[in-house]
Structure formats: structure tokens, C-alpha cells
N, C-alpha and C positions, 0 to 999 in steps of 0.2 A: 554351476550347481554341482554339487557333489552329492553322493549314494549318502551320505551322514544326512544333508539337510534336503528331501525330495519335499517338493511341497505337495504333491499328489501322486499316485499309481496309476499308471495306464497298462491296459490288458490287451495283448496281441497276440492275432493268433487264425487259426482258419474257424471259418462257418462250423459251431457245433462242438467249440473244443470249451464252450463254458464258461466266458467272457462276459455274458450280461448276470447267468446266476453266479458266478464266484464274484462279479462287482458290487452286486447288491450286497451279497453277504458280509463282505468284507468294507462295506461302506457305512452300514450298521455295525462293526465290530471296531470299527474307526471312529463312528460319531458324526461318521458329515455324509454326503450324496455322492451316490453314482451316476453320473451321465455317459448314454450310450448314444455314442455318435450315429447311429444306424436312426435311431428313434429320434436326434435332434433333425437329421435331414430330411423323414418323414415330417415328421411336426411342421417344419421350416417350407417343403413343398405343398406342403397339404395332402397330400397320398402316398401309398406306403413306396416304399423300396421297389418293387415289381413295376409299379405306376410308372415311376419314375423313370425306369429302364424302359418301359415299352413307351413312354409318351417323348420323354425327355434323349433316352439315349444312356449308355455307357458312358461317354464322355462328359456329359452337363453332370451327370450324377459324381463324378468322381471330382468336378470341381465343386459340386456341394459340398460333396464330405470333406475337400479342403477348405473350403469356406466355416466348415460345422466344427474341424480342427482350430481353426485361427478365435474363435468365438470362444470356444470351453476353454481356451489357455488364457483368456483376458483377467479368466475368475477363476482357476481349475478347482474343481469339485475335488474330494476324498480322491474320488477313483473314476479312470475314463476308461469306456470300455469304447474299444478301437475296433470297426469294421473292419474284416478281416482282407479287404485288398489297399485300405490303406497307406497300407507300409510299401505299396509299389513307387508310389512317390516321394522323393528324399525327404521335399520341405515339410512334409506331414512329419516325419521322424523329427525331422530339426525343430519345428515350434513344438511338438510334443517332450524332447529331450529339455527345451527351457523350463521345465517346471514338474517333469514326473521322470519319475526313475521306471525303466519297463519291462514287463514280465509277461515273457513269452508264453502262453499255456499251448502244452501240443498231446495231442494224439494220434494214432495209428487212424491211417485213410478208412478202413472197415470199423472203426469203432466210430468215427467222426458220423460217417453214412448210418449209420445205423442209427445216432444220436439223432441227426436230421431228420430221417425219416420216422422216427417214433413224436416228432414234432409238428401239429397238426395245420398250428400257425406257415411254419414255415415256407410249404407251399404256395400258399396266398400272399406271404407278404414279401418271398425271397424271388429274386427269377436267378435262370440260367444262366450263366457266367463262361458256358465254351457249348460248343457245338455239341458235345458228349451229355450224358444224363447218367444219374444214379452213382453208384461209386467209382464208375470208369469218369466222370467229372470231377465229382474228389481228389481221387487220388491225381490227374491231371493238374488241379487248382494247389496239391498239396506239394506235388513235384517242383511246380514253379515258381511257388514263395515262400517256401522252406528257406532259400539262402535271403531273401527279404528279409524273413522274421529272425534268425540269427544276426545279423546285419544291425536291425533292430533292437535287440531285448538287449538286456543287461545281466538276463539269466531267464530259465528254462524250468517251469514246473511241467512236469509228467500228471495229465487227466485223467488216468486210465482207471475203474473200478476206484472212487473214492469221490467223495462229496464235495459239495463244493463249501462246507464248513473247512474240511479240514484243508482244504486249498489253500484259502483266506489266510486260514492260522500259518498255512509254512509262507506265502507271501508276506504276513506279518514280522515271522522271524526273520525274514532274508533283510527287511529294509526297515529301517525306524520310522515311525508313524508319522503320516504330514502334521506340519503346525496344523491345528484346529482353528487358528485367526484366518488360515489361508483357505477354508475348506468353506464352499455355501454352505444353508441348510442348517 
């Protein structure tokens, strides 16, 4: 596959940098659906994210969300919004590089944390990911998959003070739009 013909967008990036609201947006600016991988492996377990981690574990979870990867690339939607640990395992990149071109969204560790915590969901349905809490966990989580998500992307939108409209539209300009044959929805 080539940047000319992606058949979908996938969005990667850490917890809070805008991946589920810039997928929607731009999935209705597209015409087809956003599926967020976080929400397909809820769905899939039957309890959220948090559940999953305290019942099942780190490791059962992160084979779901490869499992939740292999399943949304059979059909890829418009636009896949990518769990943000992800990108720690190659083959996740490699079946998501068959079929979507990918776009890193990043912010600064103090705006990500702030994002989260004005997020009232999040708590309930996100758990703890290192021993650290609050933005000493951030920026820890952001230190460590920064070279993941470069590794990753195909290019780099900057979140900082700006909507996730106008996201959408500069991801618009960078990649040409997937076939619509190719998009559910």
C-alpha cells in the first residue's frame, strides 16, 4: 500500500492526546465510521478497560487489543482510533500498516494530564498503567512510547489549543481520502 491509495486512517498516540474525538470528526468528514479499538475490546470482554486490567491482567488485555487489531483490518472502517499502548507491539503496526496510513497525534505530558483529568469517564473506565499516578504516570508512559509512536506514524499532528475539527481537516490534507467502497457504515 501506498500514502496515494490508504484505505483507512488510524490515529496513534497516548491516552488524552484526541484519538477517539478527532476519529469521530473526521469519520463524518469522510463519510464512513470510526472504530475505537479501546471500545471494540470493551464490547468484546463485556467490561470496560479497567475490568479488564484488574480481572483479566495487562497481558490478556493487550492480547485483546491484538486480537481487536486483526478484526477491524478484515473490514477497516473510515478511521481507527488506536489504544495508546498499542504501538508497543510490532504486529499491531504491521496489520494496521496493511490498510491505513497513520497519524501520530501528540501533546506535551502537562496538557495530555490535564486533558485526562478534566475527563470524568476516564477514571472508571481507564486503570493505571505504572506504579506512578497523575502526571508523574504521563509523562513516564509518554517518555516510553514516544520512540513507539514515531516508529509508528507516517507523520505527526501537534494537539495543542486547537479542535479536533480542525485536526481532522489537516489529517484530511496530508492523506487522500479512503475508497468509500472500502469504509463500513
Amino acid at each position: 500500500m501506498t500514502m496515494d491509495q490508504p484505505k483507512c486512517i488510524a490515529l496513534v498516540g497516548a491516552r488524552g492526546c484526541g484519538k477517539t474525538s478527532v476519529g469521530r470528526v473526521l469519520a463524518r468528514l469522510l463519510g464512513g465510521e470510526c472504530v475505537d479499538t479501546d471500545e471494540l475490546v470493551a464490547q468484546q470482554a463485556g467490561r470496560s478497560i479497567a475490568e479488564v486490567f484488574a480481572v483479566e491482567g495487562e497481558a490478556e488485555f493487550r492480547k485483546r487489543e491484538s486480537q481487536a487489531v486483526r478484526d477491524i483490518i478484515t473490514k477497516p472502517p473510515a478511521v481507527i482510533s488506536v489504544g495508546g499502548g498499542a504501538v508497543l507491539h510490532q504486529q499491531n503496526i504491521d496489520a494496521l500498516r496493511t490498510v491505513a496510513v497513520l497519524a501520530w497525534l501528540t501533546a506535551p505530558a502537562e496538557v495530555l494530564y490535564q486533558r485526562i483529568s478534566a475527563d470524568s469517564a476516564t477514571a472508571s473506565s481507564r486503570p493505571p498503567l505504572t506504579d506512578q499516578s497523575g502526571i508523574e504516570e504521563v509523562r513516564k508512559l509518554l517518555n516510553e512510547r514516544t520512540p513507539f509512536y514515531q516508529r509508528a506514524a507516517d507523520f505527526q499532528i501537534e494537539t495543542v489549543d486547537r479542535d479536533p475539527k480542525e485536526i481532522a481537516e489537516e489529517i484530511m490534507g496530508r492523506v487522500p481520502p479512503p475508497p468509500l467502497s472500502q469504509a463500513r457504515g
